[in-house]
N, C-alpha and C positions, 0 to 999 in steps of 0.2 A: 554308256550314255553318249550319244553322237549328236552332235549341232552341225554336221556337212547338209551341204546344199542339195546330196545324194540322199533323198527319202523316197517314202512310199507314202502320199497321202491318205489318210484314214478318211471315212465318210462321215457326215455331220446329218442328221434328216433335220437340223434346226435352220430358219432362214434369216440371217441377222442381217439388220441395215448396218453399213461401215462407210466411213467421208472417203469421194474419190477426191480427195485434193492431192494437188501432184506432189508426188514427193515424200507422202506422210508416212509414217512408220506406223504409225498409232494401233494398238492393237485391240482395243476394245470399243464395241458399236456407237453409233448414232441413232438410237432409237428409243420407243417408251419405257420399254423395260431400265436401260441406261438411264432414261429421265429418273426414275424412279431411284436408280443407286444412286443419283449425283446428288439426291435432295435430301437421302438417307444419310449422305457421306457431309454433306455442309450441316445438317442439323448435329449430328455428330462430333464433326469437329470445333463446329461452336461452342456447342456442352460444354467439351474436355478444355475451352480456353476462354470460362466464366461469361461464356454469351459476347465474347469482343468479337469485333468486325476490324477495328484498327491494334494492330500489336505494336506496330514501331511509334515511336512521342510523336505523335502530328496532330496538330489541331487544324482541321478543315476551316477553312472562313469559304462566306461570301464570293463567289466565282473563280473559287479552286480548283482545279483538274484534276479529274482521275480516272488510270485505266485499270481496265484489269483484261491480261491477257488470258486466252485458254479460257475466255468466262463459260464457255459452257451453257449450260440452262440460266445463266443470267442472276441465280439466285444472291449470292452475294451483291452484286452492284443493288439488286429489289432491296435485298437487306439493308444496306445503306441508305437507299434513297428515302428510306423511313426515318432517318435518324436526322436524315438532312435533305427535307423535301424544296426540292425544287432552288434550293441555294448552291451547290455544288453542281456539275457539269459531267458528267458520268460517260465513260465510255468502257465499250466491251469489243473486244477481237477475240472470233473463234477461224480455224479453217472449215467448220462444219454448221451451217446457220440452220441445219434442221432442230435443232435445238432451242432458241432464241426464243423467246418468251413472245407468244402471237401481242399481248398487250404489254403495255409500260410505261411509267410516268415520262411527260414530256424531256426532263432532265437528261436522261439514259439515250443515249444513242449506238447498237450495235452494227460491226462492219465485219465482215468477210477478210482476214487477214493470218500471216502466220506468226509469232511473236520472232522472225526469224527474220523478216524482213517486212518492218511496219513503215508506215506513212513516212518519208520524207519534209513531210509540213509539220511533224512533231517534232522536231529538236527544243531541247528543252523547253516542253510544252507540260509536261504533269508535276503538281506536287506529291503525287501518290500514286502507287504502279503496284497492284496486286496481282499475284501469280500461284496460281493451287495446281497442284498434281496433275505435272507433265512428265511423271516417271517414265509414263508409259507410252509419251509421245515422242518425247525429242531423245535422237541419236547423239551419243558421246561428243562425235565431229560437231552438233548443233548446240550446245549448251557455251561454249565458250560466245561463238555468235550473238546467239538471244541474250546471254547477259547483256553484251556490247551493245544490242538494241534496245534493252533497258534502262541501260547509263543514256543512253544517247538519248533516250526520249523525258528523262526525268530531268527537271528543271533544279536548278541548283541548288542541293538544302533541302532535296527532294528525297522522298523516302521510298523503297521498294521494300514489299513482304514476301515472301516468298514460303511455300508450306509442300511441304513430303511427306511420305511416311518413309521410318525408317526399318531396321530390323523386328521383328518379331519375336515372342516368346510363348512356344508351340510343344503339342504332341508329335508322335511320330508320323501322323499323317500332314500334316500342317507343314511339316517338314521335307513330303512326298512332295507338297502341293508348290511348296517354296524354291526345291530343285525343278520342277517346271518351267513355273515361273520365270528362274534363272535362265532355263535352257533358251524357249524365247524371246525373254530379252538380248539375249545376246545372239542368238540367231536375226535379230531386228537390228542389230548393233545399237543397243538401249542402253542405260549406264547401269540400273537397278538399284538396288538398296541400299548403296554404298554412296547414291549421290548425299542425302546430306550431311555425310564426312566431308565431301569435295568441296561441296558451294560453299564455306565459311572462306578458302584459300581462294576459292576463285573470284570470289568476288574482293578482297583483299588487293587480288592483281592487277583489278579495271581500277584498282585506284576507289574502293568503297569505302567508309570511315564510321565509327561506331557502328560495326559488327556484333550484332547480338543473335541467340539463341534459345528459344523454350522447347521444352521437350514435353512431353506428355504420353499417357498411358490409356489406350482407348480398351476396356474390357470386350471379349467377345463370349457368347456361351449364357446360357439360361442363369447360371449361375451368381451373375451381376447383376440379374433383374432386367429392367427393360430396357438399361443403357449396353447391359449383354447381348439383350434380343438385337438390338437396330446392329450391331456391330456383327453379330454373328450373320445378317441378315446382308449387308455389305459385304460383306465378304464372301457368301452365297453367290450373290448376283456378279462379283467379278471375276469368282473362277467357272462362274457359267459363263458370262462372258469372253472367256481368254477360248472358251472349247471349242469354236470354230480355226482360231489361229492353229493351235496346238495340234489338232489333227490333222488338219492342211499339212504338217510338218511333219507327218509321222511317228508324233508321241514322244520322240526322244529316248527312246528306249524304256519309257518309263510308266507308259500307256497304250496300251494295244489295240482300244476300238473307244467308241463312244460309250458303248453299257458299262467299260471298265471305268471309264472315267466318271461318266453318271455313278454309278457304283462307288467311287471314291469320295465325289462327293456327299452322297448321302453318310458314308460312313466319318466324313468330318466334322459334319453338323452334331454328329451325336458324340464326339470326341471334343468338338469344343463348347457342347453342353455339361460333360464332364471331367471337363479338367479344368478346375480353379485356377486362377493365374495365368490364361490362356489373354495375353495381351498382341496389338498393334500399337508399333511407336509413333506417336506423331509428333514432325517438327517444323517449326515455327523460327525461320528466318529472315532477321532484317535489319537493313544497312541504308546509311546517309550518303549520298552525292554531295563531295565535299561544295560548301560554297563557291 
């Protein structure tokens, strides 16, 4: 297994849309296909956490701010803005606006931003700062930063959520798929699946207060029924997604051309149709800016 810079690129005949914003690691598209996982993955993670949108004790009032970084397709701020039409102040930063919802309640305003370096005019500006799965964006070196951009934009008494996945529990190919995985995030200098071990400590050290954690168990494979389908179905579309980076990269030693990897996939799908117990972890992190 080699992660050196020295590869042979493998060929891809798929043509994926990816963000050229400067800087980004991010290794998975900007495109419909992506729309499609992001919508699959939020309805998903809803499910597994009784349909909530807020996890940490905050009750929104009346011309309350809130951002959510890395929003993506916008879906959760949409989500919100149902529960709290037109009373709350909603804001979304992505580095990729091909994504951004062409319509949206007046409330909702998205901007072009990195959570890495946001607005100067938000110091303690939000009571509320949501952030979902930047595994796959932000570098080791970049997560100490963006938390500090988070403290610094969250208004005091102000709550940040934050949500990963964590480890899985897999077959043998899931476990192919999982050394991959690994191999390019680290080849991206990525943190991977050990970030939400990290974030409880790191956010401790910007000085965060009532530090809490939910975990959860997302089913993937036929075998759950339809909350197995959508799951196993996410998980389709992200490791079709990772197969342009991965072969750019020469496989890693671990895949040899595109038919091997298509080939792998297809033999997962029916490995996580028959193996019970075939979960993804999901975790639910969030912390108070002391008064």
């Amino acid at each position: 297994m080699s992660t050196t810079s020295h590869v042979t690129a493998l060929t891809s005949k798929e043509n994926r849309r990816f963000t050229s914003f400067p800087g980004s690691s991010y290794v998975l598209p900007s495109d419909e296909m992506e729309y499609t996982r992001l919508t699959i993955q939020h309805l998903m993670w809803r499910r597994a956490f009784e349909g909530r949108l807020l996890y940490a004790p905050v009750t929104l009032k009346d011309g309350d701010e809130v951002l959510e970084t890395g929003t993506g397709t916008g879906v959760w701020l949409l989500d919100l803005a149902k529960e709290y039409p037109g009373s709350v102040n909603l804001h979304g930063t992505d580095i990729e606006p091909n994504l951004f919802p062409k319509s949206h309640p007046e409330n909702i305003h998205f901007s072009l931003a990195s959570v890495t370096a946001l607005s100067r005019d938000w110091d303690n500006k939000f009571n509320l700062v949501n952030q979902r799965f930047l595994v796959a964006a932000l570098k080791k070196s970049e997560w100490p930063i963006a938390l500090e951009e988070l403290r610094r934009v969250l208004a005091p008494g102000g709550w940040l959520q934050l949500f990963e996945p964590a480890a899985r529990e897999a077959g043998s190919t899931m476990a192919r798929m999982q050394a991959i995985t690994a191999c390019l995030y680290e080849l991206q200098g990525l943190t991977g699946y050990i970030l939400t071990r990290q974030l409880p400590d790191m956010l401790k050290n910007l000085g965060f207060v009532n530090i809490r954690i939910e975990e959860r168990s997302l089913p993937l494979g036929n075998w759950a029924g339809q909350e197995g389908l959508d799951g196993r179905k996410m998980m389709m579309l992200i490791y079709a997604a990772m197969k342009p980076a991965v072969l750019k990269s020469g496989g890693f030693g671990l895949v040899n051309s595109e038919e091997e990897y298509d080939h792998l996939l297809e033999i997962l799908a029916k490995e996580m149709d028959s193996t019970p117990g075939t979960y993804i972890k999901a975790c639910a992190i969030y912390a108070q800016k002391p008064e």
